[in-house]
N, C-alpha and C positions, 0 to 999 in steps of 0.2 A: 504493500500500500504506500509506503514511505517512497519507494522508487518511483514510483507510479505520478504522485502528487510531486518529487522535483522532475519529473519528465515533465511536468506539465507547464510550470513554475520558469523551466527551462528557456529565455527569451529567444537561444540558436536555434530550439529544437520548434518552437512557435510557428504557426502559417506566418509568411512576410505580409506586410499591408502595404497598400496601394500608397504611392510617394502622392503628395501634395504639389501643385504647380508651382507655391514657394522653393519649395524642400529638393523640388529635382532641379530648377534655376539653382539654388546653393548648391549643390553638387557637381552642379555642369559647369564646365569652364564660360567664362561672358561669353557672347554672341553678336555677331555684328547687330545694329539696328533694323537691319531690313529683314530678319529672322526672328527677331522678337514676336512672342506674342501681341498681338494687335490689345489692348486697352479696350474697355466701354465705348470709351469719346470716341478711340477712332473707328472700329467696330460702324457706330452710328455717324461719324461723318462720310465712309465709305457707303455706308445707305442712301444717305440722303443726297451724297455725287449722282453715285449710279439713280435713283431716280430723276433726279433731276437732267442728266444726261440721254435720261431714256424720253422724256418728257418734252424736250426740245427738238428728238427725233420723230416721235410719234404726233404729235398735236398738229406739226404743220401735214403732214399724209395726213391725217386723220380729216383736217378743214377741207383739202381739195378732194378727198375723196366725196363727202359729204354733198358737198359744193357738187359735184359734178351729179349725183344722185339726187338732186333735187329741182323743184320744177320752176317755172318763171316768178311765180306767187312770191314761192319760198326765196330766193335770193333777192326779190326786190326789196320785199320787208325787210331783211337782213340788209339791206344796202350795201352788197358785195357777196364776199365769201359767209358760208354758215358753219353755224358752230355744232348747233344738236342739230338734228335731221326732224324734219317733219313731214311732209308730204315728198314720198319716196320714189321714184320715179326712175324709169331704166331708158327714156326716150334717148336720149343722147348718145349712148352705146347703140342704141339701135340702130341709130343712124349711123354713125361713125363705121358701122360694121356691115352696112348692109349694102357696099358697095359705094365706089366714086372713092376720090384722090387718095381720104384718109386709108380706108384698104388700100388700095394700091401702092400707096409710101409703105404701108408695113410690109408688105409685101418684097417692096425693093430695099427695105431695111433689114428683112429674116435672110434676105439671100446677098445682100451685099455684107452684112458678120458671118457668113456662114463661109462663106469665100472666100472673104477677106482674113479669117482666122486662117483657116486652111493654109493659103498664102506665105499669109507671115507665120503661120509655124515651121514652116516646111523650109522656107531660109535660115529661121533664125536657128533653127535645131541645126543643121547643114553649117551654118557659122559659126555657134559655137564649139559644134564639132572638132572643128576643123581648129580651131584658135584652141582646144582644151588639149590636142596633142601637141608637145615641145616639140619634138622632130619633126612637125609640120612645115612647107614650105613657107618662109617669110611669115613667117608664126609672129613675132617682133614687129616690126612694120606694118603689117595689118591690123594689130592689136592698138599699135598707139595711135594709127590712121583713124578708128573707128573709134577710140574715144576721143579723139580730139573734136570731132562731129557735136559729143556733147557738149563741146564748152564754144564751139564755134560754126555758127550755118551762112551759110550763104543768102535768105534773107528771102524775104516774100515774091519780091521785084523778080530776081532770078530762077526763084522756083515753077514761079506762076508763066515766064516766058519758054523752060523746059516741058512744063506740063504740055502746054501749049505748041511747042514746035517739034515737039514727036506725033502729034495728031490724037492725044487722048482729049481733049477739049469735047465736051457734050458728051464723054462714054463713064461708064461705071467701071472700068480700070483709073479713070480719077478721080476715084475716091477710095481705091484701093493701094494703086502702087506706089504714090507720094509716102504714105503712112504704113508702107508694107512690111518695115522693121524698125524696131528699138535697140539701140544702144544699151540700155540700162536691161533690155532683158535678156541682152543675149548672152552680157556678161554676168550673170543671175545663170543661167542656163550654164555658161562654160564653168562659174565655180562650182555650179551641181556635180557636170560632170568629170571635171579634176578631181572630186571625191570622191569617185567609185575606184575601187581596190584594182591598183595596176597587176595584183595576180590573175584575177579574174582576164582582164586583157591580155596578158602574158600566157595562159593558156588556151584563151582561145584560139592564139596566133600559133601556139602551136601543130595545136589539131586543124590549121589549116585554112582558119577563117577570115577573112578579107574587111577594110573597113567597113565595107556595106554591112555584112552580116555582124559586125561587131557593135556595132551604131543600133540596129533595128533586133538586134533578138538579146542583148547584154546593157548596152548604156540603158537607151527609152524606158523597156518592162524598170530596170530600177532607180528608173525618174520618173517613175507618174507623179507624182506630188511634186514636183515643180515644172512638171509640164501642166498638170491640170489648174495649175496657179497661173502660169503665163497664159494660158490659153482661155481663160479669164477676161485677165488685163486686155488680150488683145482684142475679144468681143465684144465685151465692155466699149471697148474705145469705137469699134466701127459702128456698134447699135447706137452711139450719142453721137455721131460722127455732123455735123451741118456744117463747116467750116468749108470744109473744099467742096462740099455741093453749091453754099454760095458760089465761092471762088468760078468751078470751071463746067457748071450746069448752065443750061439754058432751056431745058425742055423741061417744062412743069411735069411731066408726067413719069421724070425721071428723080424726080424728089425724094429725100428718103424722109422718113415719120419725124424726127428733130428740123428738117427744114420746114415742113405742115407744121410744127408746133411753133418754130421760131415766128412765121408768118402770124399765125393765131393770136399769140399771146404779144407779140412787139409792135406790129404791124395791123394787127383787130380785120385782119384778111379773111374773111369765110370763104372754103371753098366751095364753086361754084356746083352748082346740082342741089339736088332734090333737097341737101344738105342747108344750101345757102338761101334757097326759098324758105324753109321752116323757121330759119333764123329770123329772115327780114319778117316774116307775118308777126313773128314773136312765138310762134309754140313750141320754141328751142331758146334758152337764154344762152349767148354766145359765151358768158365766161361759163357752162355747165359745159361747152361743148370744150372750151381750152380745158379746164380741170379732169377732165374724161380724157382727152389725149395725154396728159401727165399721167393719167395712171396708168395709159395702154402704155405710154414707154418706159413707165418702173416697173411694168410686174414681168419679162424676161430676165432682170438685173436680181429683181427681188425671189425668185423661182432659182435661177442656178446660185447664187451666194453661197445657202445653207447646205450644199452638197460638196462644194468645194473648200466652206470654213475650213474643213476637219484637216486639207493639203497646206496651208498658209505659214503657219509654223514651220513646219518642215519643210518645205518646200522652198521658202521666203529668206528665212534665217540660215540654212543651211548653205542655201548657194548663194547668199550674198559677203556670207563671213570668210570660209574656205576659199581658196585658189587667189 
């Protein structure tokens, strides 16, 4: 019994108890700042950022969406944009969808990113190929050739008289091949692929395999996360593209959906058809019909984002920091 009661008594022989977040900080060596446990205050000032961050992103989509589902009544009251929705209304989509310009600019806008990505994947992947091997030809000189581009262009005046004097003037190659390549991505893509393991390359070359097949079945497969990053960036940029449609378009019917919007909302331009009658009678209020175009052109941007978040870190970080 005596044994028994100092076994018990025993504080070595005792279950251990759970360390206190004092008790394991005193034990632990200091920690930088940024590793510290976060505090109450700051706990609740990281709250009230991120809402307030998320607040200034949602509220303005949230008005033009609104805005755009609502009818003549409801935005006149409102005297502009609306805030709650009340009488709900899909006319403006209807229209915008049911044929004439607005279709047709989406139209030349799904196929002009759709090309246009292809495009510029297919160089920039090819260049940085090509720049990520050292024993590459003039490997040196093309590298510093191609950044120097970032820090110095030749200028609108000049670009706009090249466009023009190889004969793309009024074609949908001008507004694809001026913006066919990035500098900043291709060097993002070459530090990706300087960090894929030179054994891997070193056997491929031995069993025989040629750059083509080392490129397309060894680099790509293990760079999709900063391919499917760049390939992004680069649709991203031709679905908002109106710039060089101003510049070297002349055919309305070759417009892409950012030029129909630029017009709409800068310009108070309705286009013409069955579209621009309803407007002038008034059974369309024109800013419902701008605010419905804002949202046809965020919701391709806002649809792929959330599939490609998950590549951005790795993809982003990895081949910007490396090579």
């Amino acid at each position: 019994m005596t044994t028994l009661l100092e076994h018990e008594k025993d504080p070595a022989q005792a279950a251990p108890r759970a360390e206190t977040p004092l008790q394991r900080a005193l034990r632990m060596e200091p920690r930088p700042v940024w590793e510290e446990e976060p505090t109450k205050a700051g706990l609740a000032f990281k709250g009230v950022g991120l809402v307030a961050i998320c607040a200034v992103v949602i509220i303005p989509i949230w008005v033009v969406l609104v805005t755009s589902l609502s009818d003549t009544r409801t935005i006149n009251e409102a005297g502009g944009l609306v805030v709650w929705p009340r009488h709900i209304t899909l006319i403006a989509y209807r229209e915008l969808l049911s044929g004439g310009a607005v279709t047709r600019a989406a139209a030349v806008s799904v196929g002009l990113t759709v090309v246009g990505t292809v495009v510029s994947m297919v160089v920039s992947v090819l260049c940085a190929y090509g720049l990520s091997r050292r024993d590459s030809y003039a490997h040196r000189p093309l590298l510093m050739t191609l950044m120097a581009t970032m820090f110095f262009g030749a200028g609108l005046i000049p670009t706009y008289l090249l466009v023009t004097g190889i004969g793309l003037s009024d074609s949908y190659w001008s507004m694809i091949l001026p913006s066919a390549i990035s500098v900043f991505n291709v060097l993002v893509l070459r530090g990706f692929f300087m960090d894929t393991a030179p054994e891997l390359i070193d056997a491929a070359r031995i069993d025989g395999a040629g750059e083509w097949r080392i490129l397309l079945q060894i680099i790509m497969p293990l760079s999709r996360a900063v391919i499917a990053v760049i390939s992004l960036f680069y649709a991203v940029g031709y679905w908002s593209q109106w710039f060089n449609a101003m510049l070297y378009i002349q055919d309305s019917d070759k417009y892409p959906l950012q030029m129909i919007l630029r017009q709409l909302v800068l310009q108070h331009q309705v286009p013409p058809g069955a579209m621009g009658a309803a407007v002038s009678s008034g059974a369309i209020n024109s800013l419902a019909v701008q605010m419905a175009v804002m949202i046809l052109a965020l919701i391709p941007v806002a649809v792929l984002s959330p599939f490609v978040q998950k590549h951005f870190q790795k993809g982003m970080l990895t081949g910007a920091v490396k090579g």
